[in-house]
Structure formats: C-alpha cells, structure tokens
N, C-alpha and C positions, 0 to 999 in steps of 0.2 A: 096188659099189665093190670092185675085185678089181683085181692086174695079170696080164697076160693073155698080154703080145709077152714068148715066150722071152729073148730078148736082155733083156728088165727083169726078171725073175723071175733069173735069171741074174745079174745084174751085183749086187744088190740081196742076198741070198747072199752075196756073196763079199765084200760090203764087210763083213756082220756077221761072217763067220770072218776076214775080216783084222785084226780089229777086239781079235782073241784080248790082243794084250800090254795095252791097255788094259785091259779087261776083266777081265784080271789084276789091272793096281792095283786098278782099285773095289772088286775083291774084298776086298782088305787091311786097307781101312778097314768102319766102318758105311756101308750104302748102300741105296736102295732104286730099284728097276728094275724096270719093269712095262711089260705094252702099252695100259696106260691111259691116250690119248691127251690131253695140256696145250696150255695158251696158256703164250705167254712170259709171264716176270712170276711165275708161279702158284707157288705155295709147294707144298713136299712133306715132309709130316711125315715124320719120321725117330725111329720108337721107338731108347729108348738107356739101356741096364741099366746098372745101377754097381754092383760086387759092396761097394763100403765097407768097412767094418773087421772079420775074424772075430774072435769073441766066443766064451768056453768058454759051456756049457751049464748054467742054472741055474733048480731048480725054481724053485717061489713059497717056498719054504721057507728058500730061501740066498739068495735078492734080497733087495737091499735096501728096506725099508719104503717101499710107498708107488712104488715101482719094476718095470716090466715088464723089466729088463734082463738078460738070457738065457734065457728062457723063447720059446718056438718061435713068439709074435707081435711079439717086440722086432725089429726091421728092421732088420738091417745095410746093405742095400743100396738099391736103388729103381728104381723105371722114370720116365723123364721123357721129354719132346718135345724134339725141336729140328725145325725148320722151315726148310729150304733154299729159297732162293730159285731158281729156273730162269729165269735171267739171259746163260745163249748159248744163241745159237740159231745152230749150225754148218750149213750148206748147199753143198752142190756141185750148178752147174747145167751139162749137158753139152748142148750144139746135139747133134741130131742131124740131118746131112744127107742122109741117105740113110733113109728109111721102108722099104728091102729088108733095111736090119739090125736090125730090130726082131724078124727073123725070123731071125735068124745067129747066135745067143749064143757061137758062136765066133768070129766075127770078133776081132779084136785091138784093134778100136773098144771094144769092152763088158769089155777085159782095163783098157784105159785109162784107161776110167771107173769101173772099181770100186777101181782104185788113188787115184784124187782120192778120192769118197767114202771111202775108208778114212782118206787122208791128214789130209783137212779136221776129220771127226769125231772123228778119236784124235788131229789136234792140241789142238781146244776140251778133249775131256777132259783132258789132261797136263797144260793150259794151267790149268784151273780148278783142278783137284789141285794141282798144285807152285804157280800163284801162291799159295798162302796162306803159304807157308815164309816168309815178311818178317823185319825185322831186327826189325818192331816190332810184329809175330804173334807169334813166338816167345819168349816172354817167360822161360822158363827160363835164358838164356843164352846163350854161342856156344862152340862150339869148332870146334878147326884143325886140319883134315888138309890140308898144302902140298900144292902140286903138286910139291913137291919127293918129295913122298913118294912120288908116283906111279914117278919115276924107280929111286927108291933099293929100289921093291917091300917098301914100310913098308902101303900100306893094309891087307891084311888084319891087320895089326899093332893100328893105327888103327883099325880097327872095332869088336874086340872090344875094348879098352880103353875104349871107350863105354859099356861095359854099368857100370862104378863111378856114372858119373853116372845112368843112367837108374834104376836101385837105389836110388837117393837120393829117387826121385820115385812109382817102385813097383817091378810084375814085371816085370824085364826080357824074358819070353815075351809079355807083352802090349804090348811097343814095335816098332814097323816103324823102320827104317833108312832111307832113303832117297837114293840118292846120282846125282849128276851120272853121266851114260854113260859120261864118261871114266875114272870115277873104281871106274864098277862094272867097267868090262871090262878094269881092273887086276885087280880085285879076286876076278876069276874066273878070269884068269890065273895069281893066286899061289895060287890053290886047287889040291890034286890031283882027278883028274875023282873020285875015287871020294867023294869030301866030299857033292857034288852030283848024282853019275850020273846022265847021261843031258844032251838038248839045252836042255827047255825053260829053265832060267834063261838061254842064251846066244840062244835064240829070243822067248823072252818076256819077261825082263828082271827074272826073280822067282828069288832062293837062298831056300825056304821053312825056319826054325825053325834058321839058320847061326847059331854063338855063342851058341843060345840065344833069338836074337831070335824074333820073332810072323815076321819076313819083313824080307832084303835085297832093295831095290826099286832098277830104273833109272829116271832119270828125265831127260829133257830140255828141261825147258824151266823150269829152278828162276829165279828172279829175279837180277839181275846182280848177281856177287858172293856168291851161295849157293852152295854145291859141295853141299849134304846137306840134312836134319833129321833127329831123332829124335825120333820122334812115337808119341802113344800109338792104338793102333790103333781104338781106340774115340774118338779126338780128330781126326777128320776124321771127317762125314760131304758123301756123295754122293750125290745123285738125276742119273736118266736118264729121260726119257720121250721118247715119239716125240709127234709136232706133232699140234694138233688144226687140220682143215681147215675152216674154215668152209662152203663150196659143195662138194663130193666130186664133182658134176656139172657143173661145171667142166673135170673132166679123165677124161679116156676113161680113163684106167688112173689108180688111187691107192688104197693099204692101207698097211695097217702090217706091217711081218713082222719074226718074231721067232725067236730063237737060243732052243735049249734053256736056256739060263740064265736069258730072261724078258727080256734085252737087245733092244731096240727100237728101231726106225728108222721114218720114215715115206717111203713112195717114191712118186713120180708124174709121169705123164708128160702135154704138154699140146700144144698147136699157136697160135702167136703169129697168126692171121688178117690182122695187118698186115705180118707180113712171109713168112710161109706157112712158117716153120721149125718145126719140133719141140722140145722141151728135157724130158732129162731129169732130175729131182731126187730127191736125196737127203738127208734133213735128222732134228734130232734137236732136245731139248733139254737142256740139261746145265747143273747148279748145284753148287754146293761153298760148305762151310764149317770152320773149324776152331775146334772148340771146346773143347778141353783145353790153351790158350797159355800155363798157367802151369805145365806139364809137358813142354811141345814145345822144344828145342835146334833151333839152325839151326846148319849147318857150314858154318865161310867157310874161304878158301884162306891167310890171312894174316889 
C-alpha cells in the first residue's frame, strides 16, 4: 500500500503544506493528530491538564489537623479525558482523464487538485472549530465589536479591552481571541508591522501572545451573527486522523502521508471499470469540541 504516480505523491504534499493556516488554529487550542488511521464515528481521547488554584507551601506541622493541604501531595490541578467525537469526514474526488498525467506532477491538472483537497479539508477544519462559538455554547456572555468599529479603526482598541472580562474568568495568556477575517484584517492593519514582524499572521491568520493573549486567531466560517469568541485555550479540543480503508487492495495506489507535525491525510487513487475513469482522493477525519462554556464569550456585531 504505497502511492507511486509522481503526479499523486505530488499533489497529496501540497495539500498538507497548504493546509499551514489551519493547522495553525489546531495548534491554539488542545488537539491531538496522528497517522493513526480511524473510522468515522470513532472517539479520540484528548488528555487535558488543569493547573487549578496555587496554594503557599505547608509542612504537616502548619496544616491543618487531619488536612493534606500544602504539603507536596495536596493536588491543585489534575489530568482528565475528554473524548472527541470524529464526526466529518472531508473528501475531495478529482476524475482523472488522462493516465499520461499521473506521470506530469507538473501539469496544472495536479496544481488544481491540490487546491480543492486543501480547500475541502481546511474548510471541515474551520468549519468544526468556529461551529462551536454558539450563542448558546458560549455561556460566559456576549460582547460587541460593531462593524462600525471596523470603519472608525476602533478594533485594535476593542480587543485588548477584552482582556478586563477574560481576567474575571482567569490568565488572560491562556485565552485565544478569535475573530471573523474581516474583523482580523482590520486588526492588523491598525497594528504597526513591527508589533508582529514579518508575514505569517497575514499568511496564516495567527498574531501569537498580542495584548497579552495565548494567540489572535482568523477565522471564517464563525456561525451567523458571531464576529469572534474569547476562549480559553485549553477550552476547545481537536482531533485529526487520516481515514481507515477497509480493502487497500482495492486501489492500485493508497497510504497515509504525513507533515512534520504528525498532520495526516489519507490519499488514493482507483479505476471505476463501469465507466474506465480514474479518481483521485483525498480525505481526513476531523472532530471538535468545546469544553470550557462557562469561560468562553462569543462576540456579536450589535
């Protein structure tokens, strides 16, 4: 089980480094990514530390009777599970017509397909992330950055006045930002470049540790009527796995290939005998959850 035609080793590549701005967000929150290949449906534990409340230090001799509390096995914090669900299952299938471009990885055919495969997969991602922002996920509350503000060059204003409320619920280094594209590419307008130097937040969509935050994050596809959230970064988690193929012998080419980060996709190429076409795929699986709602704000425009 290997892919073999230049032209899919090739296109299959290019979808995982296009793949960079997503792969940004997952990065932001808790997430786990592997090339350990899943069925849809299948759950993916998500280890998840809580630092909890620090505590001065106290032998057995200043505790209180009967009390383990400050001495070096009293637990402030803890490890628990949470369990994501991988419930999309993203696909791009491309006909291929011509079996002399299996052998062309430059052709403009294999530029074309690795733009959908990017397209398709980093939408489920965005799509799974930002659907959890709700009015009725977000249970901390709402606030408003208008679109008027965009005009008047008030967001960067509006952002960091965010940090009063999320102070109220913890560190504000450990909250991500989250904001509509429109709302972020003001917001990096009214930055001087030297704040952020360099491309990748206007390439990738990430201002890492701005105001103080964990990370100003873009996003495109928040729910109608979200412009934002402020979320705690350990209050989303994400799983990614690449597909498990039931027959592998099914298809002349099919593997999993994987990005230095452990990011995975599964690729494969097959022949339709009823109608003698080719197709080829690219697919993943992807789940999301948010689990810190009584800490997470949604930002509406009005």
């Amino acid at each position: 089980m290997a892919l073999t035609s230049p032209g899919v080793i090739r296109t299959t590549n290019e979808v995982l480094v296009a793949l960079a701005p997503e792969l940004t967000m997952v990065k932001e929150f808790s997430y786990d990514i592997s090339d350990a290949v899943a069925d849809y449906g299948a759950k993916v534990r998500i280890p998840m530390i809580t630092g909890g409340t620090a505590e001065q230090y106290a032998d057995d001799t200043c505790a209180t009777p009967g009390s383990e509390a400050g001495n070096y096995e009293h637990a402030t914090g803890g490890l628990s599970d949470v369990f994501v669900t991988l419930n999309s299952q993203p696909k791009s299938t491309i006909p291929i017509t011509s079996t002399d471009k299996l052998e062309l990885p430059n052709d403009g055919f294999w530029t074309r397909a690795a733009e959908a495969g990017r397209n398709t997969i980093g939408k489920a991602i965005s799509d799974a992330i930002c659907g959890l922002f709700t009015t009725d996920n977000c249970l901390a509350g709402k606030k408003v950055i208008s679109s008027s503000d965009i005009s008047n060059e008030k967001v960067k204003q509006k952002v960091a006045a965010l940090r009063t409320d999320a102070a109220k619920k913890g560190r504000v280094s450990d909250y991500v930002v989250v904001l509509d594209g429109a709302y972020f590419a003001e917001l990096v307008n009214e930055l001087p470049y030297s704040t952020f130097g360099g491309t990748d937040p206007i390439q990738n969509g990430v201002i890492p540790k701005l105001f103080g935050w964990k990370a100003v994050i873009s996003a495109d596809n928040l729910p109608y009527g979200i412009v934002g959230a402020v979320v705690p970064a350990s209050g989303v988690a994400v799983a990614v796995r690449p597909v498990a193929i039931p027959d592998p012998n099914a298809y002349p080419e099919c593997d999993v290939v994987t990005d230095e980060n452990g990011f995975s996709v599964t690729a494969m190429r097959h022949t339709s005998f009823a109608t003698g076409k080719a197709f080829y795929n690219v697919t993943a699986l992807v789940g999301a959850d948010l689990i810190r709602k009584n800490e997470t704000y949604y930002i509406a425009a009005s």
